[in-house]
Each structure stands twice: as structure tokens, then as C-alpha cells.
N, C-alpha and C positions, 0 to 999 in steps of 0.2 A: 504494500500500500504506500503510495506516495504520501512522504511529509511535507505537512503545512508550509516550514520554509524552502522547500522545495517550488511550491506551487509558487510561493509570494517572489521568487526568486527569477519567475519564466518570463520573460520580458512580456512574451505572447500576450498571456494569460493576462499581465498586469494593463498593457492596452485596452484588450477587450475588456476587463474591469472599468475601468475608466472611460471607454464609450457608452459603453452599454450605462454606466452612473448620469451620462451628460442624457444620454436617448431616453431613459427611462424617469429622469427628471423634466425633461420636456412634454412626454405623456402626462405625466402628472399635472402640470401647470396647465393642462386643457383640462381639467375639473373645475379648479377654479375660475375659470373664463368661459364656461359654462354657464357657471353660476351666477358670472357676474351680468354676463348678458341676460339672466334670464329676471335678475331682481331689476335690472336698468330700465328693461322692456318690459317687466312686471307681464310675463308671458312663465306660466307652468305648465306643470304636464298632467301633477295629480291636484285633485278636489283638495285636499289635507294642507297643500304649499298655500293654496289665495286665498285661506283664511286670514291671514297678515293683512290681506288690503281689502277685503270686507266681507260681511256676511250674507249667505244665503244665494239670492237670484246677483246680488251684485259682486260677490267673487266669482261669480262663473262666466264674468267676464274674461275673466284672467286665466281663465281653462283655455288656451287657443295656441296654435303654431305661427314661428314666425321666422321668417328665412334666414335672419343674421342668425337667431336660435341653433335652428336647423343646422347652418352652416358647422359650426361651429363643433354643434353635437356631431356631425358628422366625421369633421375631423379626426375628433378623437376617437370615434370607432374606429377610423380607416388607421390610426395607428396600432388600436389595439391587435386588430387581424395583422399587422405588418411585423411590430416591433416585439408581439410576443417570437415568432418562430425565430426572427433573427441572435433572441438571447440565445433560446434553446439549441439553435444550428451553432451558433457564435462559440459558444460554451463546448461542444465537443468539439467545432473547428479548432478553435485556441490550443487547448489539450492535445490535441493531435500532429503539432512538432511543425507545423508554417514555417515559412522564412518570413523573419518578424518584417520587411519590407513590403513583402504581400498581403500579409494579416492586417497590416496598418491600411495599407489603401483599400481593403475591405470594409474594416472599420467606418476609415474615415468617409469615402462614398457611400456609408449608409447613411449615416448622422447623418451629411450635408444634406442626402437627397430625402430624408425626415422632415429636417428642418426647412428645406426648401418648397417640399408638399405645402407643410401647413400652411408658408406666408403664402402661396399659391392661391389655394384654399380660401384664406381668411380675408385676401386682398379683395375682390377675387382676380388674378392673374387669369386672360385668356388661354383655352385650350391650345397648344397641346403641354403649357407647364407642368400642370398637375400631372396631367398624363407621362410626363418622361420623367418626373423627379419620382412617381409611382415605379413606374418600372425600371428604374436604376435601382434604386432598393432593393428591389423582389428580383432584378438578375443579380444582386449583390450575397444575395440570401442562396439563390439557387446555384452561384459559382462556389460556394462555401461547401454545400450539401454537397456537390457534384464533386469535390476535392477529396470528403472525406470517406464518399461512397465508394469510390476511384481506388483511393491510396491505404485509408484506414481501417474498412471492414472487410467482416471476412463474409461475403456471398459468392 
């Protein structure tokens, strides 16, 4: 069994630590701006949220959709479907003995093109931004998978 500073010691490993800290921070901070759009535009989803802004027939005004909303919620779905596999692939990629020059521009062209979706997304930037900053990621993911499928299991 591999020891701890063994692990803490693989350059790999401490990259992907470290993107995956900056990507999975970035997920996170689309809750809050969720949130914040949804108190701003006083727009919820459940009966139980527009009791704050009033009762009865007049918080069920506040029971409604609204596209900045939307957007936004969106987002952070389209990360969650994204940035979960990239850990999980990331994590046995890393572990699996990279040349840390290729690991890194993995890394890093995921993040950016994360990061790049959501201002995409949020702006909204015309098509085809979303669209290529989506699929640099997800070929980022699937050059990862396809390395360790290749090189590291045994089928």
C-alpha cells in the first residue's frame, strides 16, 4: 500500500489536487449565485421559499421561472454532469504515472475551459462559445480515460 508521503510527494497527484481545489471551488460558488439571483428577482421554485415576501395568493406570485434564474441554474448543472467525472477520471489518471507536462495541460485545459463555459453561459456569449469551451473539457476528460484505458488496465 502506498504511503501518505509518498502520495503528497507525486508532483502529479499534487496538480491534480490543486485543480481539481480551484474547479470544485468554482462549482461551488454557482450555489450561491443561484441564490443570489433568485432573492434579487425574488423568483423561487418551492411554495415554503415566498413565504418571506408574503402570504397566501400573494407569495404565489413569487412561485415563477425566470431566464437569468434558469441560466444560471443551469450552469451549475452543466458543471455538475462535467466536473464530477473529470475528478473521478483525474484521480486514477494522476495515480497512474503521467509525464507531469501532460497531466498539467490536462488539468489546466479543463479548468480554463470550466471556467470559460460558465462566463459563456452567464454572459451570454454567442454560440459556438459554450459549445467549444463544453467540449474541450469533455475531450479533456475523455483523453484522460483513453490514456489510462490504453496504458493502465488490465482488459
Amino acid at each position: 500500500m502506498a504511503d501518505l508521503t509518498q502520495l503528497l510527494e507525486n508532483e502529479v497527484f499534487m496538480a491534480f489536487a490543486s485543480y481539481t481545489t480551484i474547479i470544485l471551488s468554482k462549482m461551488m460558488l454557482m450555489s450561491p449565485a443561484t441564490a443570489f439571483y433568485r432573492l434579487t428577482r425574488k423568483v423561487f421554485a418551492n411554495p415554503e421559499d415566498c413565504e418571506s415576501f408574503g402570504k397566501g395568493e400573494n407569495a404565489k406570485k413569487y412561485l415563477r421561472t425566470d431566464d437569468r434564474v434558469e441560466r444560471v441554474r443551469r450552469a451549475h448543472l452543466n458543471d455538475l454532469e462535467n466536473i464530477v467525472p473529470f475528478v473521478g477520471i483525474g484521480l486514477l489518471y494522476s495515480l497512474s504515472g503521467p509525464d507531469l507536462s501532460t497531466a498539467l495541460l490536462h488539468f489546466r485545459l479543463f479548468v480554463g475551459a470550466r471556467i470559460y463555459h460558465t462566463i459563456a453561459y452567464l454572459t451570454p456569449l454567442p454560440q459556438p462559445n459554450r459549445a467549444l469551451a463544453f467540449f474541450v473539457g469533455f475531450g479533456v476528460t475523455l483523453s484522460m480515460a483513453y490514456r489510462l484505458l490504453k496504458t493502465g488496465f488490465y482488459l
